[in-house]
Each structure stands twice: as C-alpha cells, then as structure tokens.
DRENMIDO-83486 format. One record per residue (C-alpha): residue number from 1; residue in one letter; x, y, z. Coordinates in steps of 0.1 Angstrom, whole numbers, plus 5000, padded with zeros to 4 digits. Example, Ala and Ser with C-alpha at 12.3 -4.5 7.8 and 13.67 -1.06 7.14 Angstrom:
BEGIN
rec seq 1&type A&c1 5123&c2 4955&c3 5078;
rec seq 2&type S&c1 5137&c2 4989&c3 5071;
END
This chain:
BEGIN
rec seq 1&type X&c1 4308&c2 2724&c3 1938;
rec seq 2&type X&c1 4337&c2 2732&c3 1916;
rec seq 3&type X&c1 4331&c2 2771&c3 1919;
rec seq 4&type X&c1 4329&c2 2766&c3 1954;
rec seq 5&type X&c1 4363&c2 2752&c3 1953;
rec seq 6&type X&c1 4374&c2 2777&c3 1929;
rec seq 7&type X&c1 4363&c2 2804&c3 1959;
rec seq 8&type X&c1 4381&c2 2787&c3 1985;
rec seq 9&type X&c1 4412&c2 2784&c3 1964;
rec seq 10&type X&c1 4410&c2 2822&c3 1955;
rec seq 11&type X&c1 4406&c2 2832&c3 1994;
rec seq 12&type X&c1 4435&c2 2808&c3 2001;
rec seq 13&type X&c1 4456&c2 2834&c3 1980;
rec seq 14&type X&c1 4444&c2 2861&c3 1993;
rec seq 15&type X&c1 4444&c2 2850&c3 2025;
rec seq 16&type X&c1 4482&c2 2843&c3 2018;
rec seq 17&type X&c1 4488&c2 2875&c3 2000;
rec seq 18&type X&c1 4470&c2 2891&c3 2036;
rec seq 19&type X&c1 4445&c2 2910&c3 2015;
rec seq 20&type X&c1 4420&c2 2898&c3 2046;
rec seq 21&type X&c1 4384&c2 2916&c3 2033;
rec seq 22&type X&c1 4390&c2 2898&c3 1998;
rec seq 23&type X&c1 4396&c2 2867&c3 2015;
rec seq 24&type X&c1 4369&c2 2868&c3 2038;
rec seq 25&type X&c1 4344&c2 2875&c3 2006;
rec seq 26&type X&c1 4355&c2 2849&c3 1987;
rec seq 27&type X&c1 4359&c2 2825&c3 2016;
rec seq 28&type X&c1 4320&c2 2836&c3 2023;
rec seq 29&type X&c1 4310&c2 2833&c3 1988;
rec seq 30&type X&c1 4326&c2 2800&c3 1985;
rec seq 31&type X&c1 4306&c2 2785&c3 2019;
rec seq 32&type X&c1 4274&c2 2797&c3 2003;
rec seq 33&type X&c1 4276&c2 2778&c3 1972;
rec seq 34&type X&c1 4290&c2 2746&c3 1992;
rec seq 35&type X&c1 4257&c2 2749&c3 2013;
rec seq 36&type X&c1 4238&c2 2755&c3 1979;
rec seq 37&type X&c1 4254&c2 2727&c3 1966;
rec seq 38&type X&c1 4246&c2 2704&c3 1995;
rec seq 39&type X&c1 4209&c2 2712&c3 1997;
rec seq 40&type X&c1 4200&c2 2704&c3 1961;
rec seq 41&type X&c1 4222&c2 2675&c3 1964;
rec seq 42&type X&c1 4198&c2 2664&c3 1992;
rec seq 43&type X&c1 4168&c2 2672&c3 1978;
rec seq 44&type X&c1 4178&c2 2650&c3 1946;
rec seq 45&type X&c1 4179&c2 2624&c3 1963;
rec seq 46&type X&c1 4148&c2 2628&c3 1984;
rec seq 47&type X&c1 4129&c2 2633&c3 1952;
rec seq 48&type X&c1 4144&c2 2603&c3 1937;
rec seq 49&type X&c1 4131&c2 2580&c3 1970;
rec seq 50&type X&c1 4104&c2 2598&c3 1971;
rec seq 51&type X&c1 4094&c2 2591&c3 1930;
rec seq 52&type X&c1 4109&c2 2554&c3 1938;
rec seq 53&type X&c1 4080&c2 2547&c3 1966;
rec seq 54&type X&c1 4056&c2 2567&c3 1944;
rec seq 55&type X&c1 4063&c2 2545&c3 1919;
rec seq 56&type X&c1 4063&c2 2513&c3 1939;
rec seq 57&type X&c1 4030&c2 2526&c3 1955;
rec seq 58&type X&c1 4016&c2 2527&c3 1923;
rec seq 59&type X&c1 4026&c2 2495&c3 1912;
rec seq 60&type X&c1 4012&c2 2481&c3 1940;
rec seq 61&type X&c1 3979&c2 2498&c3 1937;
rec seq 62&type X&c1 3969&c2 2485&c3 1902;
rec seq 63&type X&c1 3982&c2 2449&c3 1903;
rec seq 64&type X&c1 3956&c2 2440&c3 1917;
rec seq 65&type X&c1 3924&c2 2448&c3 1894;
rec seq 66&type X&c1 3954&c2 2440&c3 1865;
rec seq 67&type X&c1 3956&c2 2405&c3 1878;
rec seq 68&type X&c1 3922&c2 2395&c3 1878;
rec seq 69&type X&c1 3916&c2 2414&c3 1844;
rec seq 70&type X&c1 3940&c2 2390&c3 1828;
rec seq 71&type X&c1 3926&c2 2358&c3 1846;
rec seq 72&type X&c1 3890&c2 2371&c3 1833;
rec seq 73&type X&c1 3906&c2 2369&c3 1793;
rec seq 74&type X&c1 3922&c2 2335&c3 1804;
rec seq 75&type X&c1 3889&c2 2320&c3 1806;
rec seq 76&type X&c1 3872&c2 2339&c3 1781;
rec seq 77&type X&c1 3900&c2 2324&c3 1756;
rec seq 78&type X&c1 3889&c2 2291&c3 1770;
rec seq 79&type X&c1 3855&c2 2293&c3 1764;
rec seq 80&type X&c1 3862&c2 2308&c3 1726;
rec seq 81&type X&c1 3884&c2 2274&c3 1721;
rec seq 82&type X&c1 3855&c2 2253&c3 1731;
rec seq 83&type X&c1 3824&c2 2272&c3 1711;
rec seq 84&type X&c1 3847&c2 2278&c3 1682;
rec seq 85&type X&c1 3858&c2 2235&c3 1683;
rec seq 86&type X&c1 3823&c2 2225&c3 1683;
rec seq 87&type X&c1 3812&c2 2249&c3 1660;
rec seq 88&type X&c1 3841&c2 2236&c3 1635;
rec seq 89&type X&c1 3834&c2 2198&c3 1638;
rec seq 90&type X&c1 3800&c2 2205&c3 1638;
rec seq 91&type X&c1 3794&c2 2188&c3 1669;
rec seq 92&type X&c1 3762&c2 2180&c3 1684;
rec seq 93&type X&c1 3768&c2 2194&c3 1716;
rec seq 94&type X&c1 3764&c2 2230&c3 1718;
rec seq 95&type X&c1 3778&c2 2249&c3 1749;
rec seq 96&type X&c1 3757&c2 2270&c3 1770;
rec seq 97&type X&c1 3776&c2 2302&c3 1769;
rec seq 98&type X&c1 3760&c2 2333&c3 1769;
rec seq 99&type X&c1 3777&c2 2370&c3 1754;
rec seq 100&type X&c1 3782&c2 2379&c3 1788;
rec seq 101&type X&c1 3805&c2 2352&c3 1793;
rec seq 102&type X&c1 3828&c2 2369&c3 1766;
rec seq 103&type X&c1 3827&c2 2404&c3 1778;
rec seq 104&type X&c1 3862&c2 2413&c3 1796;
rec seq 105&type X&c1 3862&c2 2429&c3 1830;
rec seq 106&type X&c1 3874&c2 2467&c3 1827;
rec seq 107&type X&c1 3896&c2 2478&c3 1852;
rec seq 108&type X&c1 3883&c2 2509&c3 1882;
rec seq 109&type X&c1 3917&c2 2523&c3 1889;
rec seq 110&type X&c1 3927&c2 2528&c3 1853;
rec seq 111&type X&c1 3929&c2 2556&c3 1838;
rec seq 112&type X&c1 3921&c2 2582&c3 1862;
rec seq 113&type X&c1 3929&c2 2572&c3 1894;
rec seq 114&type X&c1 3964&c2 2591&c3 1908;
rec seq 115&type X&c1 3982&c2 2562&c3 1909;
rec seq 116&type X&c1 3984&c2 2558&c3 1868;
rec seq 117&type X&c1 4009&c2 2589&c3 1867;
rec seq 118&type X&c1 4033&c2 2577&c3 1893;
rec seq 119&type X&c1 4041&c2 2544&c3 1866;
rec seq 120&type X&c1 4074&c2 2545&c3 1852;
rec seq 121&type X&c1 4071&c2 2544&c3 1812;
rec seq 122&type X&c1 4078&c2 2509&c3 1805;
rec seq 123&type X&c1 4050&c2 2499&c3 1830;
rec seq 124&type X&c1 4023&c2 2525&c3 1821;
rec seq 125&type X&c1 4029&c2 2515&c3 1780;
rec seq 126&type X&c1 4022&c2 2480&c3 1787;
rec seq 127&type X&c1 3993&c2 2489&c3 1807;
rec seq 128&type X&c1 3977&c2 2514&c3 1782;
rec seq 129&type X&c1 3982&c2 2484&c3 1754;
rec seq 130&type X&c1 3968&c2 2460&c3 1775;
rec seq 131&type X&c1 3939&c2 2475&c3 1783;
rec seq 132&type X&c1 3933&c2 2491&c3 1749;
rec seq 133&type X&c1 3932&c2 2451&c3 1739;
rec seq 134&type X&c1 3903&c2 2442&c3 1765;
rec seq 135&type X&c1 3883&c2 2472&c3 1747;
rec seq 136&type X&c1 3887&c2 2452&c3 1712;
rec seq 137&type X&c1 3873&c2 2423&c3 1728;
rec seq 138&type X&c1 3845&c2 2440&c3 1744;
rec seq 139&type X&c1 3838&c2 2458&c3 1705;
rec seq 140&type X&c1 3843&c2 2418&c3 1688;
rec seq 141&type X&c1 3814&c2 2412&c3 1713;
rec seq 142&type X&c1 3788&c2 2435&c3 1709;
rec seq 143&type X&c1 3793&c2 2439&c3 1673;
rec seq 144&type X&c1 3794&c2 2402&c3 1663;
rec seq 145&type X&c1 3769&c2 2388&c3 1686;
rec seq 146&type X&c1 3740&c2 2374&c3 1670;
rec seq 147&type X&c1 3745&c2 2398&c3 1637;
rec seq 148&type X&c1 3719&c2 2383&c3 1611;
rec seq 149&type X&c1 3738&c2 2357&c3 1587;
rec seq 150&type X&c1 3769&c2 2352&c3 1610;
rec seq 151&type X&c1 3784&c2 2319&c3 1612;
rec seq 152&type X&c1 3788&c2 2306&c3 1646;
rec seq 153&type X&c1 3824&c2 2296&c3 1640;
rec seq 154&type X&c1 3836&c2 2330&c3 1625;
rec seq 155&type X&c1 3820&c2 2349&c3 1658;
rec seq 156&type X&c1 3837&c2 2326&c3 1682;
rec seq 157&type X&c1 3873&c2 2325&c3 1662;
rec seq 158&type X&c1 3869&c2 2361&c3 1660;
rec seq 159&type X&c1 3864&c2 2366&c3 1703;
rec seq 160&type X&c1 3894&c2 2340&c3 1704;
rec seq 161&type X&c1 3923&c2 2359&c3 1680;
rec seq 162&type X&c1 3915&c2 2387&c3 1702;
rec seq 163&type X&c1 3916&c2 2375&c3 1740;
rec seq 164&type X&c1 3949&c2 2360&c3 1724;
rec seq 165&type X&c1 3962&c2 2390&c3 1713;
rec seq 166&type X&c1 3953&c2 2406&c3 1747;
rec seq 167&type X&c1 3971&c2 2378&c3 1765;
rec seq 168&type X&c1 4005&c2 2378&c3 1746;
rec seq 169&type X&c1 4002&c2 2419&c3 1761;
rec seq 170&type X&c1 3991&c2 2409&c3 1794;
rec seq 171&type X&c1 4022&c2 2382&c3 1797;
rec seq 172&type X&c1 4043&c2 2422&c3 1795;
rec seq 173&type X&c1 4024&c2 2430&c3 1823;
rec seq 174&type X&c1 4029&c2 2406&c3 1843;
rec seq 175&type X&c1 4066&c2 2406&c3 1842;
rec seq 176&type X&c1 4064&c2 2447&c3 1846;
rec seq 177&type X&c1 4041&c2 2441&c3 1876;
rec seq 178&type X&c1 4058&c2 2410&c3 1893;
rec seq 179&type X&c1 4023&c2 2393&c3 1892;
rec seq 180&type X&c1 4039&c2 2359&c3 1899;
rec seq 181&type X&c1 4051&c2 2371&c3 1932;
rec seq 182&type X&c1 4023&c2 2393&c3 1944;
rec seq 183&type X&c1 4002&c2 2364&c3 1932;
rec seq 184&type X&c1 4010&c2 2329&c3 1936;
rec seq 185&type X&c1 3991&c2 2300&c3 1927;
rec seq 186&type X&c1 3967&c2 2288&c3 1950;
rec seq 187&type X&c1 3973&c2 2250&c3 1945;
rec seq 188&type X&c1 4010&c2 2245&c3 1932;
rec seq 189&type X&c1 3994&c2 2219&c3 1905;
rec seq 190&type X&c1 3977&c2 2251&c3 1888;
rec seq 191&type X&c1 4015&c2 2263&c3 1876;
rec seq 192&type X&c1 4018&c2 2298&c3 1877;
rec seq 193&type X&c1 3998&c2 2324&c3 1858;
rec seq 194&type X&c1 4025&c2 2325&c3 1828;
rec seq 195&type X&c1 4022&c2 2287&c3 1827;
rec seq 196&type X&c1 3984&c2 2288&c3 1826;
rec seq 197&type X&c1 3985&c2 2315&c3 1796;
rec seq 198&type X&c1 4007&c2 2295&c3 1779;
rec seq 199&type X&c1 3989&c2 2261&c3 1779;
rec seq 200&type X&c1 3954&c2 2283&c3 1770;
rec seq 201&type X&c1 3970&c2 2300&c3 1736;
rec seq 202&type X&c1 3986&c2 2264&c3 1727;
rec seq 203&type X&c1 3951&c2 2249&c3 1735;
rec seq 204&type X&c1 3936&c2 2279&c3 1707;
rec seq 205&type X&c1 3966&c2 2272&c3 1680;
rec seq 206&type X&c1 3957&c2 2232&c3 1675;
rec seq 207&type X&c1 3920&c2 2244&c3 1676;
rec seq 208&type X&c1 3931&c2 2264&c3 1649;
rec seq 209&type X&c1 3953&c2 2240&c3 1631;
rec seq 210&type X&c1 3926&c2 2213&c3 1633;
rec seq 211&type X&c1 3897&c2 2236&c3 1617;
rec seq 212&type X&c1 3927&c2 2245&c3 1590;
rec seq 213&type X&c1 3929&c2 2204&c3 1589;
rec seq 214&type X&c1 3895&c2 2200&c3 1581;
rec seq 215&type X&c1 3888&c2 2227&c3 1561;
rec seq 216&type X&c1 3921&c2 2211&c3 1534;
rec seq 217&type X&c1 3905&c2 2180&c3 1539;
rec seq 218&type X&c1 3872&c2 2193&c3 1522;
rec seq 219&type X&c1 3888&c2 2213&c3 1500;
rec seq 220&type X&c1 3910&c2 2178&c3 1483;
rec seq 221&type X&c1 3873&c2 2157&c3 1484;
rec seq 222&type X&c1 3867&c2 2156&c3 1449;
rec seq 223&type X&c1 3827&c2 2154&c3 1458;
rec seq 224&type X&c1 3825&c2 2176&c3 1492;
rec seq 225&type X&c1 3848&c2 2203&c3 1473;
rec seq 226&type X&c1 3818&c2 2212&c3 1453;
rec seq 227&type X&c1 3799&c2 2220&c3 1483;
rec seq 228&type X&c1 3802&c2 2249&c3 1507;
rec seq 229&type X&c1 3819&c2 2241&c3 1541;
rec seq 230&type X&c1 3780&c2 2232&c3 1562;
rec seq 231&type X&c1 3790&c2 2258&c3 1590;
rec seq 232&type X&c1 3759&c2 2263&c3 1610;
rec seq 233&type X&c1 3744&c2 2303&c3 1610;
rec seq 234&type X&c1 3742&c2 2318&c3 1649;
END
C-alpha cells in the first residue's frame, strides 16, 4: 500500500514536471500494486472466515461424542464412590458392579477424523488431555481388576482418583466447547453438567475423608492398632 502511494506521488511529479511516459509508468506501476494490495487484503480475510467456520464446524462436530464421554466418567466416579464406601466400612452389602461398568467410552471422531485439525490450540490441548485421562482409566481397569491379593478398597479408590482427575480436565472442555449451551439439562432440577461434576467429586472427597476418619480412628485404638486394618481381598 505505501509503495503504491509512493508511485502515485512520484507520477504526480512527473506528471507536473510533463515528463508524460515516466508518469504514465509509475502511475501504472503504482495501480498494479494497489490491485495487489487489494486482492491479498481480500483473500485475508476470506481465509480468516473461512478458518473461523472451519473452526466452528469443528467444534461443533466433536461436542457431541465429548459430551457423552464426560457424562460416561460422571457415573463411573459414582459407582467408584459407592464400591470404594462399602468396601471401607466394611459393609455388608456389596454392589453388583461389574469391570465393564468402569471402563470409559472412547470417543470415534478423535483423533483422526478432519475435524481435530480445524480446533484452535486452546481447544485441541484440552481435548488431547482429556482424552489421554479416559485412557488411564481404561489401564486402572484392566490392570487392577481382580489382580490376585488386591484389596477391594485400593482397586475402587484407585478407578475413583482417576475418573476425578479426568473430570477436573473435562470441566476445560466443557467451557472450551460451550457444552452447557449445546447441551442443556433435560429436567432443570438436574442443574447443569458443571453442577453435576461438582456435586460427584464433593461426594468422592468425604468418601475419602471418612475412610482417612476411620483409618486414624484405628490407628489411636490402643487394642485395634495392633491389628491390620480387616480390608476384605477382591
């Protein structure tokens, strides 16, 4: 733009100065790079609306299988609450959960699907750590499950640290994703999804605290101290 300027200032003068080829040149020259100019200037900005749908495309794709990924480790941190609480107090009744109930669902889209490339940084970082989190669930499973020796509690607290890790990464997501507004709650007494993750890892800490709880409290009995802790084996 400026040399283009510079050009029709220079053809100005000459045009003043009636040298008439020179000023035709540079008035020439200068109209070129103003048309130069112009056309990058407009393909900018069709390459920036075109990345911008791209983008929003994208978004729009993957929010989906994201959303009901994150649900999936919702209620797998549930369950982990419950089996690891019984297991701690030793309680008689013994839920009826199966491994399968602990494995995560895996997204389809992610990673190879078109779609992944178009995401902005910020949004394809949180997905690659969020989804690298459901894979260390998935590993807690397979390699804990019924391993000879293992206590029950220690499989269970295990499942739950993780689907709580993987749920303090999802709760990035689902502000990078707008998943509150692509995906309200079907009955407003549910609360919204960040609500619901929020009242499941507060429901894990006390479960935590209280096995802490009772775990001091056997420690400080002067005749129970001498005794291991009577976790049952899987």
């Amino acid at each position: 733009m400026a040399v283009s300027v510079g050009l029709f200032c220079c053809g100005g003068v000459s045009l003043w100065l009636k040298i008439a080829p020179l000023a035709g040149s540079l008035f020439g020259a200068g109209g070129a790079l103003l048309g130069a100019w112009i056309t990058e200037l407009n393909k900018r900005r069709a390459d920036a609306v075109d990345k911008k749908n791209r983008e929003a495309n994208a978004v729009a794709a993957l929010a989906p299988e994201l959303q009901r990924t994150i649900e999936r480790v919702r209620f797998i941190l549930d369950r982990s609450v419950v089996n690891f609480a019984c297991e701690s107090a030793l309680d008689e009744t013994k839920p009826n959960d199966l491994q399968t109930d602990f494995r995560p669902y895996l997204p389809t889209l992610y990673p190879n699907a078109p779609q992944v490339r178009d995401l902005p940084g910020a949004k394809a970082l949180a997905l690659i750590r969020y989804y690298d989190s459901l894979n260390e669930i998935s590993q807690h499973v397979d390699d804990w499950w019924e391993r000879e020796g293992q206590l029950a509690v220690n499989i269970f607290n295990g499942i739950k640290h993780a689907a709580e890790k993987s749920l303090r990464l999802a709760m990035i997501c689902i502000s990078e994703f707008d998943l509150e507004e692509r995906f309200p709650p079907p009955y407003e007494s549910w609360g919204s999804l960040t609500s619901r993750i929020e009242r499941s890892l507060d429901s894990s800490g006390r479960a935590s605290q209280y096995h802490l709880d009772r775990a001091e409290k056997h420690r400080l009995d002067p005749v129970k101290s001498q005794q291991p802790t009577p976790y049952r084996q899987y």
